[in-house]
C-alpha positions in Angstrom: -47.6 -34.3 14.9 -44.7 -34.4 17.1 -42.1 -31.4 16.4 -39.1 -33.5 14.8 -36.2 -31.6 13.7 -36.3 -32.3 10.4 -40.1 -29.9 9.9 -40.4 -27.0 8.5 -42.4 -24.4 10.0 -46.2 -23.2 9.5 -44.7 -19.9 8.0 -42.0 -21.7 5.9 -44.5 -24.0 4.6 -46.7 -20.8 3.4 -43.6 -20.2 1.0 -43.8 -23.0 -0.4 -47.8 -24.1 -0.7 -48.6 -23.1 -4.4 -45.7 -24.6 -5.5 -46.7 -28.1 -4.0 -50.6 -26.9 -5.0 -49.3 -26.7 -8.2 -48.3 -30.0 -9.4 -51.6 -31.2 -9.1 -54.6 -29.6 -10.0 -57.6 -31.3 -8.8 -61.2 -29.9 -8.1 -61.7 -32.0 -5.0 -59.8 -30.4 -2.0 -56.9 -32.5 -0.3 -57.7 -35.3 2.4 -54.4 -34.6 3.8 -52.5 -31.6 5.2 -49.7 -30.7 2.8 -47.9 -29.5 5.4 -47.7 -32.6 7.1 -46.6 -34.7 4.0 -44.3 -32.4 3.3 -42.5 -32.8 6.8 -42.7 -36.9 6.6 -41.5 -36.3 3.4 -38.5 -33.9 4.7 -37.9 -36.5 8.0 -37.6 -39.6 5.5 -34.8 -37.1 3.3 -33.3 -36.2 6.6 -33.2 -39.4 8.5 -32.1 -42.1 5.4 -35.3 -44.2 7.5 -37.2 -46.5 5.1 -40.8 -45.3 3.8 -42.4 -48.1 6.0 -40.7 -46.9 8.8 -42.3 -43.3 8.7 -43.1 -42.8 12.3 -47.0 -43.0 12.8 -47.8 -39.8 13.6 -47.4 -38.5 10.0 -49.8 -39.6 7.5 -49.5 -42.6 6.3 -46.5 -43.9 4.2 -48.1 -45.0 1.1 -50.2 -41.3 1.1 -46.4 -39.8 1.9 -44.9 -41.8 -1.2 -47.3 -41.0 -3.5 -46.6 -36.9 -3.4 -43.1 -37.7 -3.0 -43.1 -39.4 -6.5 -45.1 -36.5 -7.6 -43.0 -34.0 -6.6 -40.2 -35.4 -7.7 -41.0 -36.3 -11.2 -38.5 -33.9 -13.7 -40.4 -30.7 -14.7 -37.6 -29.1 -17.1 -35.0 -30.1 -19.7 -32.5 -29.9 -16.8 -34.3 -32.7 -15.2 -35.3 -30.3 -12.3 -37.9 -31.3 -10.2 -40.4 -29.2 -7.9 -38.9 -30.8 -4.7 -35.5 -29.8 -5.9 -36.8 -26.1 -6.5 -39.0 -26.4 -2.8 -35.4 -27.3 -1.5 -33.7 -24.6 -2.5 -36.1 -22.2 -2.3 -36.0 -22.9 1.2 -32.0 -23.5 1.4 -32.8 -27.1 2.4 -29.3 -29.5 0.4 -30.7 -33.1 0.8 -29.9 -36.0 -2.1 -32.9 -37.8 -2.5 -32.0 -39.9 -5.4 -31.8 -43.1 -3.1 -35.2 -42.8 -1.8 -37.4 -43.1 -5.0 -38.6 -47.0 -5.4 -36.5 -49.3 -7.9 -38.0 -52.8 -8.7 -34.7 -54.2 -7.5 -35.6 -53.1 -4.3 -38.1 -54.9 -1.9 -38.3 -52.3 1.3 -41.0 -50.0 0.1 
């Protein structure tokens, strides 16, 4: 993966791995590296780019999209999400509220 701006570090991302572990439990281990979905998910946050138009060198968008959704799904009566916590926990101040699919919208 080619060091964009918008990643996070190895070290950073070892902050942060249980929390992301955490939101899904599953007895088969992951096919992907977290820590690259979590930097195509950080470049797409970062960049305003479309989810098609993650750059190929991530994983693929659809695989991106999918924890993206996950992650961002409310977990408290606040309507926090764990990306919001994983943002601040690492000081990160993005508004991703334009990037999560609406049927009214054809470009995912």
């Amino acid at each position: 993966m080619i060091g964009y701006p918008s990643n996070i570090t190895r070290q950073q991302f070892e902050l942060i791995r249980p929390d992301l572990e955490a939101v899904r439990q599953r007895t088969r281990p992951h096919q992907v590296d977290l820590y690259e979905i979590f930097n195509a998910v950080l470049y797409i946050l970062r960049t305003g780019s479309q989810w098609r138009q993650l750059p190929h060198d991530f994983p693929k968008w659809q695989t991106a999209y999918g924890y993206f959704r996950r992650w961002s799904e409310p977990i408290d009566e606040v309507g926090n999400s764990q990306l919001d916590l994983i943002l601040q926990k690492l000081s990160i101040k993005v508004d991703y509220t334009w990037a999560v699919w609406h049927p009214l919208h054809s470009s995912f």
